[in-house]
N, C-alpha and C positions, 0 to 999 in steps of 0.2 A: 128248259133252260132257265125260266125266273126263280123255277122254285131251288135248284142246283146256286144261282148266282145268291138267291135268299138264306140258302144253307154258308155257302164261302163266305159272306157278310157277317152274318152272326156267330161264327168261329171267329173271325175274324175281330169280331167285337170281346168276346165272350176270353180269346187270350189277351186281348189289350187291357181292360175294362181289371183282368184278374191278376195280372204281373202288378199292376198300382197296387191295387190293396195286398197283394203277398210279399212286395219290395219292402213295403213300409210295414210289416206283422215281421217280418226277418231282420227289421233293425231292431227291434224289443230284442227276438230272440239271441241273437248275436253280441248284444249287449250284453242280457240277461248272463252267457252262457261264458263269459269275457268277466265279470263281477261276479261271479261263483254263486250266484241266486239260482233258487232252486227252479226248473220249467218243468210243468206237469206234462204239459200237452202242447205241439207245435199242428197243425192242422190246416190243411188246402183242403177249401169248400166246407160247407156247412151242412148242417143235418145229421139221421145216423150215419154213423163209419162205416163204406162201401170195402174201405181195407184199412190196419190198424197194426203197429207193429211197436214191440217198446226193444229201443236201444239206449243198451246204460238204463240209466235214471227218467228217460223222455220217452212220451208215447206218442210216437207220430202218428196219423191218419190222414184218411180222406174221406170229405163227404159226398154227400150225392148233388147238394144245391151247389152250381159253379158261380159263386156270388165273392169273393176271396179266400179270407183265410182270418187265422188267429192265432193268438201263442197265450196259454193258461203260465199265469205266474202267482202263485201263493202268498210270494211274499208282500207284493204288493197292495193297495188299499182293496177290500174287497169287491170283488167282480160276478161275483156269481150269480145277479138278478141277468146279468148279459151272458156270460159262459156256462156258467150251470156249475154241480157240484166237482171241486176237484178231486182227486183219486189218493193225493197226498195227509198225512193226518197234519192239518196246519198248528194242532195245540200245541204240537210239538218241535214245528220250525221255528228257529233262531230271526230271533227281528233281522231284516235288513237293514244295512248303515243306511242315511239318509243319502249319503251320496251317493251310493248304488243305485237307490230308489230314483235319485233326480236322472241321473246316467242312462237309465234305462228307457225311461218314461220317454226322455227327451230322443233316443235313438230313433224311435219310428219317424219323426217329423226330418230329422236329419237324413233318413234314410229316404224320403217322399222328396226334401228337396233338391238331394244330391239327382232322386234321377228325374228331376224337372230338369239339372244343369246337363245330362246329358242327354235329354232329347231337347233340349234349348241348342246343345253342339250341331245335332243332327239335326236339326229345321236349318240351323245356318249355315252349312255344306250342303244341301239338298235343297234349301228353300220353301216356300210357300203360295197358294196362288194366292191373289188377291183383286178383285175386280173392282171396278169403274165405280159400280153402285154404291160401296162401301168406303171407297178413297176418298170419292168425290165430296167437295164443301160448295157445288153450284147448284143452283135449283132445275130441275129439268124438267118438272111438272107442277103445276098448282089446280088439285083438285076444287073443281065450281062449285061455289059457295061455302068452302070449308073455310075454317078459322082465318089460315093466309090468306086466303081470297080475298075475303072481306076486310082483311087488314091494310091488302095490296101490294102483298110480294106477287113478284111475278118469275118466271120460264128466267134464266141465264143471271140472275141474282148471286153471288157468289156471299155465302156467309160465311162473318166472322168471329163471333161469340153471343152467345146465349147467356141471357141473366148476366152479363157481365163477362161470363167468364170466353175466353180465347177456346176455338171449337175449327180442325181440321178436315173432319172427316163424316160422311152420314150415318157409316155402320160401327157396329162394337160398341164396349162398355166402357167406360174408362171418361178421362175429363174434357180429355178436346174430341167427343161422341155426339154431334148435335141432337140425333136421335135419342142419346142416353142422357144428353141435356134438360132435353125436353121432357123425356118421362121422369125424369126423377124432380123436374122444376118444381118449385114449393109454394109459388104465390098464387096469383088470382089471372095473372097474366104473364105470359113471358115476355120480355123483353127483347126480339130478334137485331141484331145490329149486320147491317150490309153493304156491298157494294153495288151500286150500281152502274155502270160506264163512268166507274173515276171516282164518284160521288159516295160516301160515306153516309148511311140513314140508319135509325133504328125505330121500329114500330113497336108497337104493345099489343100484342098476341091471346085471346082467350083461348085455351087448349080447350078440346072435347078428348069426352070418355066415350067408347062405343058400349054400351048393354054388351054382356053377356047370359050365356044358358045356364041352369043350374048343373055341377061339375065341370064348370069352365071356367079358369082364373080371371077375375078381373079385368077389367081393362082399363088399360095406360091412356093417361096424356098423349094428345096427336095434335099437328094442327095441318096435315091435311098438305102433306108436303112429297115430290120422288124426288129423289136425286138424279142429277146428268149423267146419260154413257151413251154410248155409240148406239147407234142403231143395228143393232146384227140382227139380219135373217137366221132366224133359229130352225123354220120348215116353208115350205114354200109349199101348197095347196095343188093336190091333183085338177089340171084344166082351169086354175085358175090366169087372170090375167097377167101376174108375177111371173108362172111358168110359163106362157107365151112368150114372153116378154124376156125368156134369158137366164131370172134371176135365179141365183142358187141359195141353197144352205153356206151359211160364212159370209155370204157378202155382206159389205158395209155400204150403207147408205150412207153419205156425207153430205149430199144437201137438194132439198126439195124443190124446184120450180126456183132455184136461186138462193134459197134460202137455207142457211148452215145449220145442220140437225146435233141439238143436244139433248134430246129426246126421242123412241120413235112416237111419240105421242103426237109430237109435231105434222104427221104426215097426217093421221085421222084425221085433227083437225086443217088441214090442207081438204083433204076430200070432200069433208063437209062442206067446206063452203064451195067449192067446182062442180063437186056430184059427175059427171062422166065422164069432163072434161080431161085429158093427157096429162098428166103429172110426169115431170122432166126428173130426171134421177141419175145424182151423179154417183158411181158406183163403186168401190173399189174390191177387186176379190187380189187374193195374193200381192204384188207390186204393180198387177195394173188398175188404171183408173179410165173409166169408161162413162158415156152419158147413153143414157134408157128412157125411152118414153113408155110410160104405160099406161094403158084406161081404164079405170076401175069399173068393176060389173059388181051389180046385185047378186048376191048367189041363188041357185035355183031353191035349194032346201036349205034354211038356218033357223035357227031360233028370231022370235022376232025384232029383240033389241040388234041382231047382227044382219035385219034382213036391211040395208043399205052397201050404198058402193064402196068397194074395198078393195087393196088389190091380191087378198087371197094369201098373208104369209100371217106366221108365227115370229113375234119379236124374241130376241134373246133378254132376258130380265137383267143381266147384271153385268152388261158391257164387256171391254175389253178385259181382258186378263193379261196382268204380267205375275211374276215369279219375283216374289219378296224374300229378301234374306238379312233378316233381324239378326245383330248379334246376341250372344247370349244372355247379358245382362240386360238389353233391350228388350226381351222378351221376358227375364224375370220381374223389370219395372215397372212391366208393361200387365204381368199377372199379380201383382201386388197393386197396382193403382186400381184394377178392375174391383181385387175384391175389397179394400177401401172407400174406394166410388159405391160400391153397392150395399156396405154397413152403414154407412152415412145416410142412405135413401133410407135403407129402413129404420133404423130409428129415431128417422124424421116424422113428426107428427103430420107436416105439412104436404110429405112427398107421397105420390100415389104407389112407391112400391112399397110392396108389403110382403110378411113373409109365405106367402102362399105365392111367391112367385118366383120363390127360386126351387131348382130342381132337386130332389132324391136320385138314387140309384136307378131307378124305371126312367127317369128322365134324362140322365147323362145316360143313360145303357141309348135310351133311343137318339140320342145327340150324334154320337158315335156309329151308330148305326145310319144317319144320316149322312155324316160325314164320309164314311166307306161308299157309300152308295156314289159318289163322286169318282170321276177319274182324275182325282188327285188324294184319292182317298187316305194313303198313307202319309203321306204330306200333310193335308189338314188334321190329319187323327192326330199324330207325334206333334203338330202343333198347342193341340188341344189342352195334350196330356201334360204339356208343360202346367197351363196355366190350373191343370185342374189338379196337380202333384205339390201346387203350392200353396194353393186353398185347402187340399189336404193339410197339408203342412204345418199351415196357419191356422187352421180350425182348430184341430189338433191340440194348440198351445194353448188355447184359449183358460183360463182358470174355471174349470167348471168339472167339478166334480165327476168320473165317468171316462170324460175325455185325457188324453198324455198331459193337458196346459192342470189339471185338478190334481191327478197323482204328483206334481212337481210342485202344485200349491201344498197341499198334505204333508209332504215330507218336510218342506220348508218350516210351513206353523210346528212340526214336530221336533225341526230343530233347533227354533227356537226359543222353542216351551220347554227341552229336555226333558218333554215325557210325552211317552205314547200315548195316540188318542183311543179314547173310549170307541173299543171295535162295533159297541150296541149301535153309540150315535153314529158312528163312519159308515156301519152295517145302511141304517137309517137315511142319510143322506145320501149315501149311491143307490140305494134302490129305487128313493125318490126320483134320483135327476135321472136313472137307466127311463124309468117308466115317462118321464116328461119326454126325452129323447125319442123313446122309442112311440110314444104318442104322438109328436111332431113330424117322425117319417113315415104313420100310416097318414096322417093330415096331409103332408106332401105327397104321398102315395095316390093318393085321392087324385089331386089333380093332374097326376103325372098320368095316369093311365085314362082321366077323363083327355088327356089330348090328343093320346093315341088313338083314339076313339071318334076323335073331332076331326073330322076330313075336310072342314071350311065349308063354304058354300055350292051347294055342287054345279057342276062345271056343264053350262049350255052344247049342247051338241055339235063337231066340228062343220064349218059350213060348207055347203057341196055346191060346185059351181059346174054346169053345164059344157057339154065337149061344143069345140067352137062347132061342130058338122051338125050338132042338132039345132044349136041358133041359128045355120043358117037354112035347116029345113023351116024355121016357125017361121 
């Protein structure tokens, strides 16, 4: 069954991942074919042609790598250090008007953002999840002796901007991101501003970097911070004192020995300081709300940091979940501020992101693949692809030689100069920036597959807890 759910997954990614990049290779062509420019080649997937067929004047195929697509245009600035030799004799194509040229160039990003605006429609009649962990702007945990620590934020803190600036949520990229605050903060210290029971404070925060291994990116700005969410029972432990005791998968813990839980972190530290004693638990599953006493036990076999009392469950990470339904413009705002927010970081000298830290093709392919792997997976993917049809988009435009934003530069200087440019130097100049390109996404390449690779740190052994009929033979 994993390896069947691992095949449906990666189909699954492998048409999502392949409709973006052929949406946007079918706005060139459609243009191209609309302005009576000549197209050599229209093409889904890469590599040699597994099938290949010329209708009229165009030779469609298909390759073998399912990576997207492309459309060979002659007339446009030359491509061939990326697409290879065309079929057509170009000495003898007719210049393309400049506005065809710009028409054309500009179709693919137009065609990338029209369909971010329809799956922006379709996230907001269907929705999206969204949990606790990433909503949430209160503090729910402060790791000992990390940056906050010492600075002395504490548990139930609700934060309200970073370096100044106004900051909502702990997850995602974008400006009110405390998270994305934080890593991309530029000074020596950050600046945390908060509330406390009423009371308005801000502290001076020194971020750590954690070491990383070699093939493993960098590591960001932290200062040692989880955000608040409910406490959900994720698994409940065979014979441990949890199952005695009632507790199931989905219950909500709401408040400990009295005390109102915005963390489950809170209960550990409950134990620690009682050790066997009964911990009171008010509990809610579905619309009822119930109280549980339970006693925490050592487990019989654990790894040693887990051999203390506990009561034997798995917390859920990321709280509650509700069903968000951004409209559509909210959603394009919201992927234009992100990639914004994240060109600002890097060509900050000051800021720790750098460009080995955003993703290639290996790394949105496993994003997505990530994403599916959710039972919301269609939901967060069509979310995804919003913001990443507009980064397309926008990348796209960019004036740089190679990319659609260079061919719309090119023709522009050409009609303003009313003369065509030296095909040697334009030959020169795209093979350079093909070869910087395509240099830059085996360097991202690199890291993209050192993370597929990187499993974290590995995971202590689950802890086995004794059947109560053998305690009470000992």
């Amino acid at each position: 069954m994993e390896i069947l759910k691992f095949i449906i997954i990666l189909l699954e990614v492998l048409v999502l991942f392949n409709l973006l990049i052929i949406v946007h290779e079918l706005g060139h062509f459609l243009a191209a074919r609309w302005r009576g420019m000549v197209v050599d080649r229209f093409g889904v997937w890469f590599g040699k042609p597994i099938w290949q067929k010329k209708i009229g004047d165009v030779t469609y195929c298909l390759g073998w790598i399912p990576a997207g697509g492309f459309v060979s245009l002659p007339q446009m600035a030359p491509m061939e250090a990326i697409e290879g030799e065309v079929e057509v004799d170009k000495q003898n194509l007719p210049q393309a008007p400049v506005l065809d040229r710009i028409i054309v160039a500009f179709a693919g990003p137009l065609f990338s953002f029209a369909l971010a605006v329809v799956f922006a429609l379709i996230v907001w009649q269907v929705g999206r999840p969204v949990y606790e962990a990433d909503s949430s702007n209160v503090v729910g945990m402060v790791l000992k002796d990390g940056p906050a620590d010492k600075a002395g934020l504490q548990p139930g803190d609700r934060l309200i901007a970073i370096d100044g600036h106004p900051v909502t949520r702990f997850g995602g990229v974008g400006t009110d991101s405390i998270k994305w605050r934080i890593v991309s903060s530029e000074g020596e210290t950050i600046q945390v501003t908060f509330d406390r029971a009423g009371q308005t404070n801000t502290v001076a925060i020194k971020p750590e970097v954690e070491k990383t291994g070699f093939g493993q990116r960098s590591g960001l700005r932290q200062i040692k911070i989880v955000p608040a969410y409910s406490a959900i029972i994720a698994e409940v432990l065979p014979h441990s004192p949890a199952e005695y005791a009632g507790l199931q998968k989905d219950d909500i813990v709401l408040e400990a020995n009295g005390q109102r839980l915005i963390h489950p972190s809170q209960i550990t530290t409950l134990i620690e300081r009682n050790g066997t004693n009964a911990v009171r638990l008010v509990v809610k599953r579905g619309s009822q709300t119930n109280e549980v006493a339970v006693v925490p036990e050592v487990p019989a076999v654990a790894a040693p940091e887990d051999k203390r009392p506990s009561l034997g469950v798995y917390w859920d990470s990321r709280g509650l979940q509700t069903i968000d339904r951004p409209g559509p413009m909210e959603q394009i705002h919201a992927s234009v501020d992100m990639m914004v927010s994240t060109f600002k970081a890097l060509f900050s000298r000051k800021s720790g992101v750098k460009a080995q830290h955003l993703s290639g093709p290996v790394g949105i392919l496993r994003i997505y693949y990530l994403l599916f792997q959710s039972e919301h997976g269609w939901r967060l993917a069509l979310w995804f692809s919003v913001i990443f049809n507009v980064n397309l988009a926008l990348l796209n435009l960019l004036p740089v030689p190679v990319l659609d934003g260079g061919h719309i530069l090119l023709a522009l200087i050409e009609g303003i100069r009313r003369k065509a440019m030296n095909i040697k130097v334009l030959q020169a100049v795209q093979t350079a920036c093909a070869v910087l390109i395509i240099g830059y996404m085996l360097f991202i390449t690199f890291y993209d597959v050192g993370a597929l690779s990187d499993r974290g740190p590995k995971e202590p052994p689950t802890p086995q807890f004794a059947p109560k009929t053998q305690i009470r033979a000992q």
